[in-house]
C-alpha positions in Angstrom: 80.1 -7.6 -11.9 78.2 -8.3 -8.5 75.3 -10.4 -7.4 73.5 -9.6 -4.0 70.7 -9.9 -2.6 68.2 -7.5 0.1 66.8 -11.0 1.9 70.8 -12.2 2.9 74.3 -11.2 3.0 76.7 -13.5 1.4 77.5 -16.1 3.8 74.8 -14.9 5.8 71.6 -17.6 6.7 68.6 -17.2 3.9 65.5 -16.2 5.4 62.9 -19.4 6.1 60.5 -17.6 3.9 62.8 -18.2 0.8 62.9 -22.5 1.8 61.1 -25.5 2.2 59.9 -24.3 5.9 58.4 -21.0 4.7 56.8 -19.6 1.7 59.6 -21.3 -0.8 59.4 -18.6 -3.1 63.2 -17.7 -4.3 65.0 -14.2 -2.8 65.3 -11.1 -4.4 68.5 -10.8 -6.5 70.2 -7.5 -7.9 72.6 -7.5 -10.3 75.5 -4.6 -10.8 78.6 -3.5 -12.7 77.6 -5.9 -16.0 79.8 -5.7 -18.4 79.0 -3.6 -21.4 79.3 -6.0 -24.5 77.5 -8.9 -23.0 74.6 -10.5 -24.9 72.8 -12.1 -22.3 73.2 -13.7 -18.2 72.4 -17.1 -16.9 71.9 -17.7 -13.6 72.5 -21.1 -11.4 71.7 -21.8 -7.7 73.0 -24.9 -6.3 73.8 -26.6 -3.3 77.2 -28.1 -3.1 76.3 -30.1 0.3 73.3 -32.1 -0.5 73.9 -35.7 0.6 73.6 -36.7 -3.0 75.7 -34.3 -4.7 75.4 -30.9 -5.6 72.0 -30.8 -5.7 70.6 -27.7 -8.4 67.7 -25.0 -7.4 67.2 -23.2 -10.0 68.8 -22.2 -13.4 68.3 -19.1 -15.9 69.6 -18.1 -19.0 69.1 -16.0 -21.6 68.6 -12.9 -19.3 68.2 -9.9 -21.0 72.0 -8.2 -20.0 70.0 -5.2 -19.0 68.2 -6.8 -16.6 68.7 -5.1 -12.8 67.8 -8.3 -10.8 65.2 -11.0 -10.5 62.0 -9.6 -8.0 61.2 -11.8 -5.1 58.5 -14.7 -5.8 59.1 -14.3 -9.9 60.5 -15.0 -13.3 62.6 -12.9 -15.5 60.8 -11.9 -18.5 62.3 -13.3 -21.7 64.3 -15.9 -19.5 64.2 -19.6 -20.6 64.2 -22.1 -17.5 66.2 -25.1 -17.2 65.9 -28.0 -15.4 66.6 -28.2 -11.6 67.7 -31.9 -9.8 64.3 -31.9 -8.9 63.7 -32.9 -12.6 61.5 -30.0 -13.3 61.9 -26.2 -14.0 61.2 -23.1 -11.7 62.7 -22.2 -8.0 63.2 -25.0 -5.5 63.3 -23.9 -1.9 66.2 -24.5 0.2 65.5 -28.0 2.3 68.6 -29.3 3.9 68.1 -33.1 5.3 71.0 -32.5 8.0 72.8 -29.8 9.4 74.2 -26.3 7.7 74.3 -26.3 3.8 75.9 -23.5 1.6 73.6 -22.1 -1.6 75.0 -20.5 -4.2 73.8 -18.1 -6.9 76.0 -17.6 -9.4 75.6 -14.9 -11.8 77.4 -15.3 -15.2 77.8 -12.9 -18.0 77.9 -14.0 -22.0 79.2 -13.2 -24.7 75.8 -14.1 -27.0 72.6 -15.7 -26.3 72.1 -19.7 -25.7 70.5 -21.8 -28.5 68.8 -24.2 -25.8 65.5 -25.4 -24.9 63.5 -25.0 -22.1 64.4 -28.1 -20.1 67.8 -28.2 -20.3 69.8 -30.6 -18.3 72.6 -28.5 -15.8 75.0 -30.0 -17.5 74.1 -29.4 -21.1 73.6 -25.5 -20.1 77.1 -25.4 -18.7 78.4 -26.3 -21.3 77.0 -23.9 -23.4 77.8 -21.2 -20.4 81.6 -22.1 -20.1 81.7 -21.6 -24.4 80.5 -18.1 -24.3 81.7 -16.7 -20.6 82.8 -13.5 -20.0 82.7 -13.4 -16.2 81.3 -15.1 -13.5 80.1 -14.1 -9.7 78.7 -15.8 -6.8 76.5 -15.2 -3.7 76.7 -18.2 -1.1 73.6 -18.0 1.6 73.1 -20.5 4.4 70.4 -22.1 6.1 69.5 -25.3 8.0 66.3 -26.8 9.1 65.1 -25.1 12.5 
């Protein structure tokens, strides 16, 4: 399985137009190679080097497995949302405080769909996630306040 992305190459700096000193819409993400038997993905994007801890972007799950990607600037049809560390759902933009920070999207592949709300706490969707995974992949982008 593979997750990349047209806006970045992994380890590569994200675009300002995908943070908090552009547009802040999220990047264009393809998915490829899913396995077969898989019921469903979820999707995290975090930021292990936030001064506060890992500080999460964005989270996804219940993708539909045949789902190619997630367009630029959008949502994944039949996707539920879960909570970011913002306290709220939906794509926030990278915004470092202080120096270089690593993002990552990690792609992972289950083996059914996720009896959660919309809202979920990180925690309580990975949880879930770790119960039913199949496989797991990452893209890391970079970026730090110009």
């Amino acid at each position: 399985m593979k997750i990349t992305s047209p806006s970045f190459a992994e380890g590569e700096e994200i675009p300002q137009k995908f943070t908090c000193q552009g547009e802040g819409v999220n990047p264009e993400l393809k998915f490829s190679d899913v396995p077969k038997a898989i019921k469903s993905l979820a999707l995290i994007m975090d930021d292990p080097d936030a001064r506060i801890g890992t500080f999460t972007h964005w989270t996804f799950f219940n993708i539909p497995p045949e789902t190619l990607g997630i367009e630029e600037n959008s949502k994944v049809q039949g996707a539920i949302e879960g909570l970011t560390s913002a306290g709220k759902s939906g794509y926030v933009p990278c915004c470092p405080t202080i120096g270089s920070h690593h993002y990552t999207f990690k792609l992972f592949a289950l083996d059914n769909t996720l009896s959660l709300p919309e809202g979920v706490s990180r925690e309580d969707l990975e949880k879930e996630i770790n119960s039913h995974l199949i496989e797991t992949v990452k893209l890391v982008g970079m970026y730090e306040k110009k």
